[in-house]
C-alpha positions, 0 to 999 in steps of 0.5 A, spaced: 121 203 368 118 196 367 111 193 363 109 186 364 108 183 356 103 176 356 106 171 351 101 165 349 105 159 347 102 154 344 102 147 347 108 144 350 112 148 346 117 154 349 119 161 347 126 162 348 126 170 350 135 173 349 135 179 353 140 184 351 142 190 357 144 195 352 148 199 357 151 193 360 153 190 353 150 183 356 145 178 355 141 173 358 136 166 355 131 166 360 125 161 357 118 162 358 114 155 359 106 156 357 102 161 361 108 164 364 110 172 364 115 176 363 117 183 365 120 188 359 123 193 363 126 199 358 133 200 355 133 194 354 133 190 347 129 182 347 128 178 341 123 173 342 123 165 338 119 160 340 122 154 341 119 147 340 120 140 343 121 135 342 120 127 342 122 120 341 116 116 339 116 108 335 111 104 335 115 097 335 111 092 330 113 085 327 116 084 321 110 084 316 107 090 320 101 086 321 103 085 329 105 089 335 110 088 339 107 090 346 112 089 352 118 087 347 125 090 350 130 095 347 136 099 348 136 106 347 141 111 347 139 119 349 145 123 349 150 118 351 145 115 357 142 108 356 135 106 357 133 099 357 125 100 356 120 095 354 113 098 349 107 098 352 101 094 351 100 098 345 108 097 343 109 103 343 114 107 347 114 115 349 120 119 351 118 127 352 122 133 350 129 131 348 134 135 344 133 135 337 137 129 333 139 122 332 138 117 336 140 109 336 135 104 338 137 097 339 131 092 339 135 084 339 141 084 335 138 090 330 140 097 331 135 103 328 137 109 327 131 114 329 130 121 329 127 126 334 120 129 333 116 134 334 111 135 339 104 131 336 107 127 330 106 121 330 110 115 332 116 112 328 114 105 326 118 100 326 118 093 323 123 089 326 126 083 323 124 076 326 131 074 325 134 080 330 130 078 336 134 071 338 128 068 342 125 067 336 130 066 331 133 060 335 126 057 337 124 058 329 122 051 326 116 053 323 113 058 320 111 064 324 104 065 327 103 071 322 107 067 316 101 063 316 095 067 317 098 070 310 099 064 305 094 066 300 
């Protein structure tokens, strides 16, 4: 015998469902992504835990943090994989449903150590120094556009 159990969950998130066939002693994982529906069959036990996902998320801005970086490059580096991106026009960069953790961003020569975060969190801002990005540093003759704007 069987029942079809409806489970709501909430958005982007997932519940982990571990089954355990109690006359076989073994269990599944089965994952169920929103809208999904799970049959609850008899003589077996089941625990339900809500799983969320995860992020990364930064908003590059300049050292002050009065400007953005839109377009700047970086590396990042997920779970052993490198990534070579850019931030978007907003200076912002979005990579969805990573595992929970640390991960290393390197924008010019700085590395940044920088957390995952939970769905609808806001991004991490990140201000990065002008002497980490070479094309700056070594053009710097005089103040920067944003050093100026700023003398009182």
């Amino acid at each position: 015998m069987s029942t079809v159990c409806s489970i709501k969950a909430f958005w982007k998130n997932r519940i982990v469902v571990k089954e355990f066939d109690v006359e076989k002693d073994k269990d599944d994982i089965i994952i169920i992504k929103k809208g999904q529906k799970v049959r609850i069959r008899s003589g077996r036990k089941y625990i339900f835990q809500l799983e969320r996902t995860y992020n990364i998320a930064f908003t590059l801005f300049t050292e002050l943090g009065l400007d953005i970086w839109p377009g700047q490059n970086f590396i990042l580096t997920v779970d052993g994989v490198t990534y070579e991106k850019s931030t978007d026009d907003n200076g912002e960069f979005l990579l969805e449903d990573v595992p929970a953790g640390e991960y290393l961003l390197k924008v010019g020569e700085i590395i940044f150590h920088i957390a995952s975060i939970p769905d609808n969190d806001p991004p991490h801002p990140i201000h990065v120094p002008y002497d980490a990005l070479p094309e700056i540093r070594d053009a710097w003759e005089n103040p920067t556009d944003e050093e100026l704007n700023n003398v009182d």
